[in-house]
N, C-alpha and C positions, 0 to 999 in steps of 0.2 A: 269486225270492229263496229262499236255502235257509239250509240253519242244520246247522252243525257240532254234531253229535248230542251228544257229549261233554260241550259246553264253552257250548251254545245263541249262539253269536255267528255272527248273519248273514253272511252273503256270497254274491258275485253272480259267476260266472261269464263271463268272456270269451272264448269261442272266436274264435282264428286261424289261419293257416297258419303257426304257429309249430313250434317241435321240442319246447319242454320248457314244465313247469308253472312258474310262477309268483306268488308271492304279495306285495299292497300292502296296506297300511293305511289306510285314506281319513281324514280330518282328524275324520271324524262314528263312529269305529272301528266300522269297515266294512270286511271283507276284501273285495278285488278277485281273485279269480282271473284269472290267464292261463292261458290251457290249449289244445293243439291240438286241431281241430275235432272227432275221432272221440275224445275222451278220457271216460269216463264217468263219473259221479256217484261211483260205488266208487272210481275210481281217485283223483279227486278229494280225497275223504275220508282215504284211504288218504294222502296227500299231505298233508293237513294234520294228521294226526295225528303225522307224521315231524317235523313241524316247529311241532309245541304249543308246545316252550318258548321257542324263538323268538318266533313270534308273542303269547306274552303279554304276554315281555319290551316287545314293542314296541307292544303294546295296553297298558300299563301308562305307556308314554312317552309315547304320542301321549294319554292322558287325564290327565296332568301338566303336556303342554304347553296344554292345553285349560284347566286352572285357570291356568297362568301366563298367557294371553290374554287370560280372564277380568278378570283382578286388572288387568292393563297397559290393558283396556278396547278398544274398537274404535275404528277412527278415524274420525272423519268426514269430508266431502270437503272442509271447510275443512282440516283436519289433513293430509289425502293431499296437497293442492296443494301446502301449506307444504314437506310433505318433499318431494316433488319437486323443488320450487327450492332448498332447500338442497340435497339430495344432487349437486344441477346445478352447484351448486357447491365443493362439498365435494370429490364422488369424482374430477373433472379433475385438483385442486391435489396429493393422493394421487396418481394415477398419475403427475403429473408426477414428483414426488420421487423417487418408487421407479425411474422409467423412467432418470432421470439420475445415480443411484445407482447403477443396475446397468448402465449402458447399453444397458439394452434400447429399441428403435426399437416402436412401433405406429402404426397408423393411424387412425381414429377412436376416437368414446369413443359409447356409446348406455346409456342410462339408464333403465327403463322399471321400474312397479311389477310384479312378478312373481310366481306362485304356489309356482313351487318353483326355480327355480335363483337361486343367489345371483352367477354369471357364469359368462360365456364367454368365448371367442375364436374367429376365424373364420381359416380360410386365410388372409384378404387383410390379417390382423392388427389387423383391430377386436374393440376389446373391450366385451366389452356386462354391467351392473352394473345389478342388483336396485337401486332408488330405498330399498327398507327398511335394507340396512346402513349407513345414514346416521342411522337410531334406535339404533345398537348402541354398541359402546362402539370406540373410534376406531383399536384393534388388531384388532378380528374385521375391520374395513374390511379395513385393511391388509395383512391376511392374505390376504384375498379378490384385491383387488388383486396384490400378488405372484404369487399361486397363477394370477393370469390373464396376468399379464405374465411367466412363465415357459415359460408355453404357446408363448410367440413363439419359444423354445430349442427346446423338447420338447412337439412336439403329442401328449404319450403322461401316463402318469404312471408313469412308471420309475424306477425308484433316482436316474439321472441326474438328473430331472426336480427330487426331492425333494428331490436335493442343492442345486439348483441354491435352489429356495425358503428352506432351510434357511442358506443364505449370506448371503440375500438380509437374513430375517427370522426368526431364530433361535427366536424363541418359537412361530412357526408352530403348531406343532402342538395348546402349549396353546389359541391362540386358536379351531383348527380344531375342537377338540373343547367347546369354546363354543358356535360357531357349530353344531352334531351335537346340541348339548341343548336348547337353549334357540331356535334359528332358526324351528321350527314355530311357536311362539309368535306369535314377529313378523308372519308370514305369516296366522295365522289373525285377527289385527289387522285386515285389511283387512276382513274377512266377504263374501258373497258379492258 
């Protein structure tokens, strides 16, 4: 464990055979380095100091969303079951809407509670959907939803891509920047 001289905030380094540095914030604000294998401690430092206001910014967000988790409480596994089976039912009736609106075609639907993504889509056009946007408010879904059933157009996120979302569900973006403030919250809901 080492500690950015400056600023005293922990972090642990990861070396890989990667090319560049990299920095995360852990939910316990905790920097993660990434860093290639021969990269050394100076450089390191050197690295985080380029990028102070950044990461405070988001060490000031990630312990905002840690009082909002607080306040909203942790679930229990009576609670995780419940949202399950709603969201089992909920996020299907969603994509259906949205798929028959836009006529977009997919192939399964997978449901799972998740640590950090709120969905996917795969090549063979399943789409897979965090159990937690099912506690959220019934536009961030939808957002999510879209934003996955767009993927079936444009496996990219290109201008096209957004337009294509943006046609779909106009407010997108309000909802996306919802789901960017407030989604760590949800997540840390579950606890370990």
């Amino acid at each position: 464990m080492n500690r950015l001289a400056l600023e005293k905030i922990e972090y642990i380094i990861k070396k890989s055979r990667r090319r560049t540095i990299s920095v995360q914030i852990s939910s316990d604000c905790r920097l993660i380095i990434k860093a290639p294998l021969f990269t050394t401690t100076s450089e390191v430092e050197s690295f985080l100091k380029e990028k102070r206001d950044w990461i405070k910014k988001q060490l000031e967000r990630t312990r905002a969303q840690s009082q909002l988790a607080s306040s909203l409480g942790i679930l229990s596994e009576k609670e995780i079951r419940k949202l399950k089976r709603d969201a089992k039912k909920i996020i299907p009736q969603r994509v259906e809407h949205y798929a028959k609106l836009s006529g977009i075609t997919y192939n399964r639907i997978f449901i799972r509670l998740q640590k950090s993504r709120w969905g996917s889509c795969s090549a063979e056009g399943n789409l897979n959907f965090n159990a937690l946007l099912a506690l959220m408010p019934l536009e961030v879904l939808d957002s999510v939803v879209v934003h996955e059933l767009c993927h079936r157009r444009h496996m990219n996120h290109s201008n096209a891509f957004y337009d294509e979302v943006l046609k779909i569900f106009p407010d997108y973006k309000k909802w996306d920047k919802w789901l960017k403030q407030n989604g760590v919250a949800y997540q840390l809901r579950v606890g370990e």
